[in-house]
Biopython code that builds the backbone (N, CA, C, O; Angstrom):
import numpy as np
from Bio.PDB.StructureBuilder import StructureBuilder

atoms = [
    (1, "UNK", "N", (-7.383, 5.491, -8.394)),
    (1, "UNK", "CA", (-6.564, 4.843, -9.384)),
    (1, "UNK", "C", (-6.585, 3.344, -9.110)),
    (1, "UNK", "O", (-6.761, 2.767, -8.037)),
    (2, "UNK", "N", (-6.374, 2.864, -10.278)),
    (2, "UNK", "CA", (-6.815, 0.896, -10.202)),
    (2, "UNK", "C", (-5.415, 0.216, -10.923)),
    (2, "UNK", "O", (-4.820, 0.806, -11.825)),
    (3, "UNK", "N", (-5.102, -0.747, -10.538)),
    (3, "UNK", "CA", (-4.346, -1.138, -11.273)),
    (3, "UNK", "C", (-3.853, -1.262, -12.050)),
    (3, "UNK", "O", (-2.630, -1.379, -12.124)),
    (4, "UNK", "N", (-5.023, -1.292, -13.356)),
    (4, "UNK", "CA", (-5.738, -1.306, -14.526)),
    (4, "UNK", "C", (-4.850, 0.385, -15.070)),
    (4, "UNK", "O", (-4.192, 0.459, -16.108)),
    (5, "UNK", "N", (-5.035, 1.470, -14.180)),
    (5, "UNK", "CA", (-4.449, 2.353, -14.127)),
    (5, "UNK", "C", (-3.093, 2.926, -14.547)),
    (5, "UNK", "O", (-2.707, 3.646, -15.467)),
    (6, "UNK", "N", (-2.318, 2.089, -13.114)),
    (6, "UNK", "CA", (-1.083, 2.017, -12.941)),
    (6, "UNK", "C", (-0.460, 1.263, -14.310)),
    (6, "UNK", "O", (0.478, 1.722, -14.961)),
    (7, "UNK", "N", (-1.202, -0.039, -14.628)),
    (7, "UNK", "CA", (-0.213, -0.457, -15.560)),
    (7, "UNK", "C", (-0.491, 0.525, -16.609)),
    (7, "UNK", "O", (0.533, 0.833, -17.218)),
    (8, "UNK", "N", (-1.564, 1.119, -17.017)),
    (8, "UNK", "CA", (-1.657, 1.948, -18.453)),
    (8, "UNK", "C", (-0.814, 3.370, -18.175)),
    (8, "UNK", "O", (-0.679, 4.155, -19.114)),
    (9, "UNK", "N", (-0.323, 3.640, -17.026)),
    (9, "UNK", "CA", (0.354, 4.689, -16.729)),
    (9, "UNK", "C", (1.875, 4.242, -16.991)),
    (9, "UNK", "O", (2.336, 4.820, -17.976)),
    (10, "UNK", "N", (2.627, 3.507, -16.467)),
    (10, "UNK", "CA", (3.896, 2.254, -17.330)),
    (10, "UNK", "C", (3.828, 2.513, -18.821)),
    (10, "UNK", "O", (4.530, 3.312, -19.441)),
    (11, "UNK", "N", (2.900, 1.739, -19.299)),
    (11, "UNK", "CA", (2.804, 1.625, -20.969)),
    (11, "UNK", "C", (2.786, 2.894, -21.446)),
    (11, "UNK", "O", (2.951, 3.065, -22.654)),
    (12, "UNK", "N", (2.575, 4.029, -20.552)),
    (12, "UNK", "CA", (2.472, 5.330, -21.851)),
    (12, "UNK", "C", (3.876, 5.654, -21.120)),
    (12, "UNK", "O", (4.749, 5.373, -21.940)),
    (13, "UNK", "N", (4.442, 6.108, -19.969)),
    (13, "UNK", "CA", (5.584, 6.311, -19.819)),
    (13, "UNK", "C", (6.582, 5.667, -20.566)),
    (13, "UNK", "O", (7.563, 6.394, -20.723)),
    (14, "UNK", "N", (6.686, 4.453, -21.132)),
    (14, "UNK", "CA", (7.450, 3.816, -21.396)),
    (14, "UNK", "C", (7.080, 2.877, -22.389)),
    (14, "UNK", "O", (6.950, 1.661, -22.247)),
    (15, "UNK", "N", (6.905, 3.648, -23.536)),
    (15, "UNK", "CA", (5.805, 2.770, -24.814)),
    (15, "UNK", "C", (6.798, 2.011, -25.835)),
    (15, "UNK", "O", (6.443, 1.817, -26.997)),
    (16, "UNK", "N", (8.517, 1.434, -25.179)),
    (16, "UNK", "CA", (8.852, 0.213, -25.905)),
    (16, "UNK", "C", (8.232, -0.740, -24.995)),
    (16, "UNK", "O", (7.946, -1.712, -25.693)),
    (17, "UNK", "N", (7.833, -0.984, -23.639)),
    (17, "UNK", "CA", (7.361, -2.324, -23.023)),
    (17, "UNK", "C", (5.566, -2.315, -24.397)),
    (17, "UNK", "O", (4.814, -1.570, -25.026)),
    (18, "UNK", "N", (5.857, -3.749, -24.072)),
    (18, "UNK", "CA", (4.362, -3.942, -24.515)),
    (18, "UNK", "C", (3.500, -4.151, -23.269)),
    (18, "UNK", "O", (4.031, -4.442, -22.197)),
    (19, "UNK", "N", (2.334, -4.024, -23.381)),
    (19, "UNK", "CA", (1.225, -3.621, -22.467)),
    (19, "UNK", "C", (1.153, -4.916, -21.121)),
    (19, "UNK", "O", (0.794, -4.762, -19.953)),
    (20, "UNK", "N", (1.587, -6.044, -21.747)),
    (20, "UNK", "CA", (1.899, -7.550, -20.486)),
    (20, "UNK", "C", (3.150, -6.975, -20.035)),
    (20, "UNK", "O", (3.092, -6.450, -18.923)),
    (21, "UNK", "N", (4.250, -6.947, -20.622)),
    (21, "UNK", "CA", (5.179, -6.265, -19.997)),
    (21, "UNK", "C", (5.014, -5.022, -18.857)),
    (21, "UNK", "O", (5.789, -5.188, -17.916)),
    (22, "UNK", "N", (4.526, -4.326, -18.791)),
    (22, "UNK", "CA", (3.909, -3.431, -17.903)),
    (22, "UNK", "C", (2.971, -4.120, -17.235)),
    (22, "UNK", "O", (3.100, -3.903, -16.030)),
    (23, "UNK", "N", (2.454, -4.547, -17.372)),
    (23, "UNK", "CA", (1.772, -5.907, -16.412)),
    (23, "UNK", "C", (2.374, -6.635, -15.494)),
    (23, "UNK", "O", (2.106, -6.913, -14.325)),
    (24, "UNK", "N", (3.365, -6.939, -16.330)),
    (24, "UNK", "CA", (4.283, -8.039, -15.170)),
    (24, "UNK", "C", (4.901, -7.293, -14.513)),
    (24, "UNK", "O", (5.336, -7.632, -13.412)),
    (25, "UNK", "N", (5.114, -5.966, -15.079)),
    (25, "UNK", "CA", (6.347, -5.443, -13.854)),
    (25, "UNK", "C", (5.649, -5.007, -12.765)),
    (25, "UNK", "O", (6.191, -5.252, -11.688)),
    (26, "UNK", "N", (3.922, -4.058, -12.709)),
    (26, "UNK", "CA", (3.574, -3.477, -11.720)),
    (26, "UNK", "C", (2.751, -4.843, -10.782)),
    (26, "UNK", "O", (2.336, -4.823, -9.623)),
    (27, "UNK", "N", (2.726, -6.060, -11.887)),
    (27, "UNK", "CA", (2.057, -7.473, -10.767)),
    (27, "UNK", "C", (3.693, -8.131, -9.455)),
    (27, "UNK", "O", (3.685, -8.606, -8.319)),
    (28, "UNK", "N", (4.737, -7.820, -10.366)),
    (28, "UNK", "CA", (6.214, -8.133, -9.172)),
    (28, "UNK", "C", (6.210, -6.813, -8.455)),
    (28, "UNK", "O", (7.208, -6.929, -7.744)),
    (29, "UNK", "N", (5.734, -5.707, -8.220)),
    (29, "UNK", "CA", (6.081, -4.506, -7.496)),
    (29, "UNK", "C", (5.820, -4.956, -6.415)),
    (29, "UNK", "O", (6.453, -4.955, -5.359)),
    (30, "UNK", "N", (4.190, -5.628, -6.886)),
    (30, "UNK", "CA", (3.007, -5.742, -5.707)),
    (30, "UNK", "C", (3.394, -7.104, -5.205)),
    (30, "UNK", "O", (3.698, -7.148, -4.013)),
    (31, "UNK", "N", (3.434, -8.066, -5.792)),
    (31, "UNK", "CA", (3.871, -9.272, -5.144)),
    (31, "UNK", "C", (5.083, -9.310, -4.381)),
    (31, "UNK", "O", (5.120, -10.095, -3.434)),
    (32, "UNK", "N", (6.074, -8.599, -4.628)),
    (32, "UNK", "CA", (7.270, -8.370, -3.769)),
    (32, "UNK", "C", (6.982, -7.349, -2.736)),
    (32, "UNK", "O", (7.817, -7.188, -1.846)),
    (33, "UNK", "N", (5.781, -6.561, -2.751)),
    (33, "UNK", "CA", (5.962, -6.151, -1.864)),
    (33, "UNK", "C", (4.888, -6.626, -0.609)),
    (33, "UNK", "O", (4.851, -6.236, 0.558)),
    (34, "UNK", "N", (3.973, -7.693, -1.372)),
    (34, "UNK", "CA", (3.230, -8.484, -0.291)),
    (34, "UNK", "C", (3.956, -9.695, 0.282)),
    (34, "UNK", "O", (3.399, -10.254, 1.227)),
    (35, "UNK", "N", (5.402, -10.302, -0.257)),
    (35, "UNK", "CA", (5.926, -11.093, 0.050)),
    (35, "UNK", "C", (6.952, -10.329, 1.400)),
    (35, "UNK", "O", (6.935, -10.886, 2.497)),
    (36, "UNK", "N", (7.602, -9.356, 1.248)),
    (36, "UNK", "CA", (8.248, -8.549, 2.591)),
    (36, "UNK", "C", (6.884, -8.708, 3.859)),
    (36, "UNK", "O", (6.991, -9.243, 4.963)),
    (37, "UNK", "N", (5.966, -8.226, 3.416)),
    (37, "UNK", "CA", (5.151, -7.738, 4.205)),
    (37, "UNK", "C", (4.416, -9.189, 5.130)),
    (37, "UNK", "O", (4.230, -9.137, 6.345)),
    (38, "UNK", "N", (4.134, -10.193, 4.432)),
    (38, "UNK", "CA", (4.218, -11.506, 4.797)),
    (38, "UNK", "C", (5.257, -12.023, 5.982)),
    (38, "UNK", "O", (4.937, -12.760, 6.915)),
    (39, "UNK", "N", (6.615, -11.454, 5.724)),
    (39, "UNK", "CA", (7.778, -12.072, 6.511)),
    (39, "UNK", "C", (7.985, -10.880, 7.380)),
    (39, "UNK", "O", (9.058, -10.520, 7.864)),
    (40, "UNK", "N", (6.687, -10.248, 7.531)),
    (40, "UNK", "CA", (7.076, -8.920, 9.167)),
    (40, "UNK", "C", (7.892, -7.830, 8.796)),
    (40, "UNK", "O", (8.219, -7.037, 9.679)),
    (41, "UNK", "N", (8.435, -7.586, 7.143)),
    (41, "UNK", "CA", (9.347, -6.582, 6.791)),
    (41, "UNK", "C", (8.778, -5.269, 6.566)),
    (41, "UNK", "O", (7.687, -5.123, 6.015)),
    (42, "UNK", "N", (9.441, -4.383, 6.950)),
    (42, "UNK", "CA", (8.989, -2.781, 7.013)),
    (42, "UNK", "C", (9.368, -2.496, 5.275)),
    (42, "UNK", "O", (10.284, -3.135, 4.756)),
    (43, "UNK", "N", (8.658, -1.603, 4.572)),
    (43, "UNK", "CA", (8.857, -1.262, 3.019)),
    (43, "UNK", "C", (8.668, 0.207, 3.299)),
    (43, "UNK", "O", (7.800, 0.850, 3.889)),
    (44, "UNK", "N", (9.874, 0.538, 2.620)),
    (44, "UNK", "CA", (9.746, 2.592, 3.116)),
    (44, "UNK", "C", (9.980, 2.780, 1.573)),
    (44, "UNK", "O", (10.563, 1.968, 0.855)),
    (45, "UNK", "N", (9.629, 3.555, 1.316)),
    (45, "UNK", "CA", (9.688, 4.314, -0.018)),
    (45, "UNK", "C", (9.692, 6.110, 0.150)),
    (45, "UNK", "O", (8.909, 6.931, 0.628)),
    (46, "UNK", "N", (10.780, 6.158, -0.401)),
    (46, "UNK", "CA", (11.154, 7.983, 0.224)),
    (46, "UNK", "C", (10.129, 8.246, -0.396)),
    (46, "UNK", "O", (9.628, 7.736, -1.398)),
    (47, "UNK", "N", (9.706, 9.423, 0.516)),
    (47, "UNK", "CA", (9.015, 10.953, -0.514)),
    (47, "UNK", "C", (7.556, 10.161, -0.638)),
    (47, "UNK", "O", (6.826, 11.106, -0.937)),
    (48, "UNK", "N", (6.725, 9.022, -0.588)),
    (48, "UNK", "CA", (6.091, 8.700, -0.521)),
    (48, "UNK", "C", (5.757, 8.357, 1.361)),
    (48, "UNK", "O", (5.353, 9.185, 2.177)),
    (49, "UNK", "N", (6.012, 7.224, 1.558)),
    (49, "UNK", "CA", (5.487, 6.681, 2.773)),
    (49, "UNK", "C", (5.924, 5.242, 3.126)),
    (49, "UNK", "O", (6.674, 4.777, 2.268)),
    (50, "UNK", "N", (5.702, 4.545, 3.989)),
    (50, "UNK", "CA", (6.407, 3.406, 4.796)),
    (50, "UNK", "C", (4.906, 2.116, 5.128)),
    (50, "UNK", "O", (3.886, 2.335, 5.780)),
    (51, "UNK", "N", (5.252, 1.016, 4.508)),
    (51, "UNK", "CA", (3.998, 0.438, 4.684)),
    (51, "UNK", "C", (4.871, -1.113, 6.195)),
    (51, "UNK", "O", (5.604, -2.095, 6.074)),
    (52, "UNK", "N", (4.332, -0.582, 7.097)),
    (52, "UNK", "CA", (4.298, -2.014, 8.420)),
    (52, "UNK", "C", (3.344, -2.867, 8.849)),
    (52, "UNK", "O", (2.165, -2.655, 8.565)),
    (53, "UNK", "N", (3.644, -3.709, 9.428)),
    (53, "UNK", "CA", (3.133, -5.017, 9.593)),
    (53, "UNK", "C", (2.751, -4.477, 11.245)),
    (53, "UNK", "O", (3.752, -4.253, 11.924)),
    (54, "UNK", "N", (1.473, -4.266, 11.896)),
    (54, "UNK", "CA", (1.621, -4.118, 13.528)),
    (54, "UNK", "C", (0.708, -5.412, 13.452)),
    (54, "UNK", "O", (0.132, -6.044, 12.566)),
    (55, "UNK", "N", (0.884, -5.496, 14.996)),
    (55, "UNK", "CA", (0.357, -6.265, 15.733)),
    (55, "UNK", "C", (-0.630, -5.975, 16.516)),
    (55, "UNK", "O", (-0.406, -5.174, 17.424)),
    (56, "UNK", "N", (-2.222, -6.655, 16.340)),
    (56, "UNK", "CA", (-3.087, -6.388, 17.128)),
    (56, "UNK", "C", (-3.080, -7.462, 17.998)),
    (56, "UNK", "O", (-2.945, -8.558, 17.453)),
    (57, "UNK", "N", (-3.219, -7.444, 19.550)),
    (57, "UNK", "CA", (-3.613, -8.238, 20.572)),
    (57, "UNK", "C", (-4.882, -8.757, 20.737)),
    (57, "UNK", "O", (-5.874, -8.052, 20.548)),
    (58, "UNK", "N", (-4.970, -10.143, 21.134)),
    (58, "UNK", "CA", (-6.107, -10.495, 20.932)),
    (58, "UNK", "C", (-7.340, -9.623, 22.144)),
    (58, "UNK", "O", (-6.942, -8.913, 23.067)),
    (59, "UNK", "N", (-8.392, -9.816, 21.939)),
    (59, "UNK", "CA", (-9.045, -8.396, 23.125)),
    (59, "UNK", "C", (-10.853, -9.099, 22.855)),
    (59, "UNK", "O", (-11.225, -9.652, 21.820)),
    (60, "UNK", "N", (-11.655, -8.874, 24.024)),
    (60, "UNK", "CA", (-12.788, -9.369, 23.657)),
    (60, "UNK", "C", (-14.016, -7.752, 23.050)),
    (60, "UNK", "O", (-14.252, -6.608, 23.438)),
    (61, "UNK", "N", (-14.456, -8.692, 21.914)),
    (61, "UNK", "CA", (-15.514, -7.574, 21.160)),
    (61, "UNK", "C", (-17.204, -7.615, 21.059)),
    (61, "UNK", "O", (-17.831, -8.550, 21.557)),
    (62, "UNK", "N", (-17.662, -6.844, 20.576)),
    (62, "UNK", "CA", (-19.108, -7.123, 20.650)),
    (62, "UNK", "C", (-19.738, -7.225, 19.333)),
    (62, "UNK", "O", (-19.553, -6.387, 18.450)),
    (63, "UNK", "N", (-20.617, -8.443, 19.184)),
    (63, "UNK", "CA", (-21.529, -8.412, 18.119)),
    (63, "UNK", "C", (-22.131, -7.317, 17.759)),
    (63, "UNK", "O", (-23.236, -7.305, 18.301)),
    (64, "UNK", "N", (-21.972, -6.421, 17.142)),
    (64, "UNK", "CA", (-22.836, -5.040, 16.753)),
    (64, "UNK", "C", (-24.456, -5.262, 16.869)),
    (64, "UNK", "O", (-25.068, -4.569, 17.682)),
    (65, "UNK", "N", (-25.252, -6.348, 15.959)),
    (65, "UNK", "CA", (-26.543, -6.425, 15.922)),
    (65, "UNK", "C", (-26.991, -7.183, 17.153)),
    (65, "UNK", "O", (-28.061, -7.003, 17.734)),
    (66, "UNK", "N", (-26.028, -8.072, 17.491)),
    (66, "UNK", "CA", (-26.725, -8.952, 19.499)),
    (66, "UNK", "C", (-26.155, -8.358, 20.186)),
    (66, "UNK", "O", (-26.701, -8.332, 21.290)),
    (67, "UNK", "N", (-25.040, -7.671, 20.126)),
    (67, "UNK", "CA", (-24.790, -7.278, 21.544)),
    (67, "UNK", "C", (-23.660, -8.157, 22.426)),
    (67, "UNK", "O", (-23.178, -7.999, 23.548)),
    (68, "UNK", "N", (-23.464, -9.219, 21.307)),
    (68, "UNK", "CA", (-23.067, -10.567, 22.335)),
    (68, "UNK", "C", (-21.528, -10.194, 22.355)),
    (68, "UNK", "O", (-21.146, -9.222, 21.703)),
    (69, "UNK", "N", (-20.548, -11.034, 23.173)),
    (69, "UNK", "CA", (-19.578, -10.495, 23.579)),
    (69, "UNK", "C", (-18.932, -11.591, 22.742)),
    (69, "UNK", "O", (-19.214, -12.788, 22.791)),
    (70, "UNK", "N", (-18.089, -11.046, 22.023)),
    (70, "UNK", "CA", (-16.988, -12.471, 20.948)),
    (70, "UNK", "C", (-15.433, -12.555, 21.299)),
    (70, "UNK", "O", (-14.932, -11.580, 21.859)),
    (71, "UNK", "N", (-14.946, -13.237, 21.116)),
    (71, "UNK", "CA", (-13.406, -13.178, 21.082)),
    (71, "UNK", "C", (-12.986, -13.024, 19.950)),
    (71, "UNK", "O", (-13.423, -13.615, 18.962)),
    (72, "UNK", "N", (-11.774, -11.928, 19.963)),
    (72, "UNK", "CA", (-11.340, -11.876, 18.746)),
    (72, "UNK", "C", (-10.116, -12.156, 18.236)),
    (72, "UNK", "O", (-9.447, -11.379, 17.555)),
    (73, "UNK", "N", (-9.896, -12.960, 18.469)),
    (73, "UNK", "CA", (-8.026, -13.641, 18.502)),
    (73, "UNK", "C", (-6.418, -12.299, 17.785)),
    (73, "UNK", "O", (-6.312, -11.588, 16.785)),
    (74, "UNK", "N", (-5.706, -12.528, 18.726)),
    (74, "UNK", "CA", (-4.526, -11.696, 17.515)),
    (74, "UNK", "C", (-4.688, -11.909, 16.510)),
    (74, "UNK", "O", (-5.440, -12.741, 16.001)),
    (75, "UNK", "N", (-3.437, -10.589, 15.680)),
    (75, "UNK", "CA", (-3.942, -10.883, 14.340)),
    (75, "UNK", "C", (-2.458, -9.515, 14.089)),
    (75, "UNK", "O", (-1.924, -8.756, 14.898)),
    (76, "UNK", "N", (-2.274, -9.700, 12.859)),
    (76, "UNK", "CA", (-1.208, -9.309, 12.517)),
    (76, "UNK", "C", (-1.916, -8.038, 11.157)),
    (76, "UNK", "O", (-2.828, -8.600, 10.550)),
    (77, "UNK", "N", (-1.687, -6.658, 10.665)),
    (77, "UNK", "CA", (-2.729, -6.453, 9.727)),
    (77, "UNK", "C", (-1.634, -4.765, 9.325)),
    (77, "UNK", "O", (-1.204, -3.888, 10.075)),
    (78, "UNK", "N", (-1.546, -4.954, 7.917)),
    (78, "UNK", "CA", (-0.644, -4.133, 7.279)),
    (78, "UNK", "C", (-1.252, -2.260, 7.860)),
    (78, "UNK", "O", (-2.390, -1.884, 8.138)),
    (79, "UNK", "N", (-0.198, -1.635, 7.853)),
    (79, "UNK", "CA", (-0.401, -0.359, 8.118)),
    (79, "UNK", "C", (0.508, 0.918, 7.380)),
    (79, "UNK", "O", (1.719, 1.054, 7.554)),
    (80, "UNK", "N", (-0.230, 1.699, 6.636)),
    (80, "UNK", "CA", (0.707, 2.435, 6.356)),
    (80, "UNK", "C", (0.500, 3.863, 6.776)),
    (80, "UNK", "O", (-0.555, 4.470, 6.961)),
    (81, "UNK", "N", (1.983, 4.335, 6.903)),
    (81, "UNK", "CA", (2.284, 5.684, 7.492)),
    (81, "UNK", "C", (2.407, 6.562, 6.346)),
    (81, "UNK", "O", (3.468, 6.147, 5.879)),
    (82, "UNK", "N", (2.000, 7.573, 5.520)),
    (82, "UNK", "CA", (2.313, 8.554, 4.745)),
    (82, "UNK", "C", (3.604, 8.966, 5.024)),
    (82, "UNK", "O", (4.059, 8.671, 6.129)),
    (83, "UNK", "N", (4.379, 9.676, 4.132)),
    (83, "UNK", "CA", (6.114, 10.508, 4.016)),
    (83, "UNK", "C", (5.350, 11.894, 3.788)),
    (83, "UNK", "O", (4.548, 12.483, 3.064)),
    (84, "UNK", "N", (6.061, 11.983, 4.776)),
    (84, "UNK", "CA", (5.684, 14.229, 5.200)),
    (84, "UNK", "C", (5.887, 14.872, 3.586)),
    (84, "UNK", "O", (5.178, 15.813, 3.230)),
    (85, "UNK", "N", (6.962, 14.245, 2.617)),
    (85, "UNK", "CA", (6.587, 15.092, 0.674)),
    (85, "UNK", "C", (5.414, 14.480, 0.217)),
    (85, "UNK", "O", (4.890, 14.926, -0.803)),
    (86, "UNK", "N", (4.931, 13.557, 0.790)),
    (86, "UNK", "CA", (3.563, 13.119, -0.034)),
    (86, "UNK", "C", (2.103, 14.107, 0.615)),
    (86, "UNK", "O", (1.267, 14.691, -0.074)),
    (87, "UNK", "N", (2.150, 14.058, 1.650)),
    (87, "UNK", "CA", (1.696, 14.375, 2.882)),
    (87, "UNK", "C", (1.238, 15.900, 2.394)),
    (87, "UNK", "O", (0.060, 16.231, 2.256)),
    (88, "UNK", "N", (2.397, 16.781, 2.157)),
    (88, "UNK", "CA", (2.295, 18.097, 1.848)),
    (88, "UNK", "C", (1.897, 18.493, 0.319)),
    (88, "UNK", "O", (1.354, 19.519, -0.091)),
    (89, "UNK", "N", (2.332, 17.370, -0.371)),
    (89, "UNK", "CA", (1.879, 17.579, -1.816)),
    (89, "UNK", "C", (0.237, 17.371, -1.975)),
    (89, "UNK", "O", (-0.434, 18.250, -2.516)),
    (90, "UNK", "N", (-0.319, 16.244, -1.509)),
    (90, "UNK", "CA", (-2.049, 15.798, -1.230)),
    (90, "UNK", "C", (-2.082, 17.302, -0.440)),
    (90, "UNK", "O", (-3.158, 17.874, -0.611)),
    (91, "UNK", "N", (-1.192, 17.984, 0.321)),
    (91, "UNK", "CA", (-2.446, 19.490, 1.341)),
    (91, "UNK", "C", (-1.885, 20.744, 0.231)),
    (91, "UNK", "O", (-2.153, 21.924, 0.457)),
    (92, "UNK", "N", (-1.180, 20.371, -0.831)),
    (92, "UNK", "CA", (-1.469, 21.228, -1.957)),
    (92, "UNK", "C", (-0.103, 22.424, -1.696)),
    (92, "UNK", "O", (0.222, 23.392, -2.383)),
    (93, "UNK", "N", (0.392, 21.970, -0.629)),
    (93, "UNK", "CA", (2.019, 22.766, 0.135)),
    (93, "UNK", "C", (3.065, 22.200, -0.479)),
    (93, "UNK", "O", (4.152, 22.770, -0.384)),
    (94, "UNK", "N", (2.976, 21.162, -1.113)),
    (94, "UNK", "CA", (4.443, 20.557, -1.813)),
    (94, "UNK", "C", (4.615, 21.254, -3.031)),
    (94, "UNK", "O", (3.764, 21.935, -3.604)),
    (95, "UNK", "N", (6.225, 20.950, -3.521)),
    (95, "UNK", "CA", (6.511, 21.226, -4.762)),
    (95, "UNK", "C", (5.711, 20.330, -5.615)),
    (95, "UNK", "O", (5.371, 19.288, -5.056)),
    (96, "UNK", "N", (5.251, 20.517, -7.083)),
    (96, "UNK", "CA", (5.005, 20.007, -8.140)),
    (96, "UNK", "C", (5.785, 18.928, -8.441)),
    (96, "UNK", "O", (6.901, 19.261, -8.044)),
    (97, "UNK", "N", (5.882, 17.526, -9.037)),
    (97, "UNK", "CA", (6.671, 16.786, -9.167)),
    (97, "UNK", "C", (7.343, 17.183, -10.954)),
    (97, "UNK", "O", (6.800, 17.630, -11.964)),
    (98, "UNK", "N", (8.758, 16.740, -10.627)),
    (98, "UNK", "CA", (9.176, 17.603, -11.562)),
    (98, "UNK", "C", (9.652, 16.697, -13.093)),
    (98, "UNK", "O", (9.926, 17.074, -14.232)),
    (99, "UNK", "N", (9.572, 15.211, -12.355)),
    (99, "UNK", "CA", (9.686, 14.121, -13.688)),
    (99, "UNK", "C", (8.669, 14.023, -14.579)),
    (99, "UNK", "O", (9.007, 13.623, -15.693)),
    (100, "UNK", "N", (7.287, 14.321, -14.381)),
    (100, "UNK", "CA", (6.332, 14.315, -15.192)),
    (100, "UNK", "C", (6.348, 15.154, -16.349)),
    (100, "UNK", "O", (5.403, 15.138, -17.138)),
]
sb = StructureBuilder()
sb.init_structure("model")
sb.init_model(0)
sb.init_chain("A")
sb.init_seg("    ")
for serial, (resi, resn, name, xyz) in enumerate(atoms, 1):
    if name == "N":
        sb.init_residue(resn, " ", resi, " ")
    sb.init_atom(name, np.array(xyz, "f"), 0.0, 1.0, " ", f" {name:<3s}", serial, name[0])
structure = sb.get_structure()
């Protein structure tokens, strides 16, 4: 699923927005939720899953094609954990969702 997606999934759920309108709302979902994620904030969303910010330490690596040994400085890099109802619904064990 693409964005492109999501917003045409908005517009048919909800066919008084016009089609920018559903635009703007699923472009603030995402921007608010890259702006938390920016300032180190944890975003949990029940029944779905929890998206965090970890921390990688900086550590020395290897050029794959030389061989050569690089540094690879810290680095900060989004992670998300699945929610055990999403989890079981994708292994086909969850209930059906029942708003659709």
């Amino acid at each position: 699923m693409t964005k492109r997606d999501l917003i045409d999934e908005v517009n048919k759920r909800f066919p008084h927005l016009s089609r920018r309108d559903s635009e703007v709302i699923v472009n603030s979902v995402f921007d608010s939720m890259v702006s938390a994620m920016e300032q180190g904030e944890r975003i949990e969303i029940r029944g779905f899953g929890s998206f965090v910010v970890k921390h990688r330490r900086a550590r020395e690596g290897r050029n794959p094609k030389s061989g050569a040994v690089v540094s690879v400085s810290a680095k900060r890099v989004p992670f998300f954990k699945v929610g055990k109802e999403l989890r079981l619904r994708v292994d086909g064990k969850g209930e059906p969702h029942k708003g659709s």
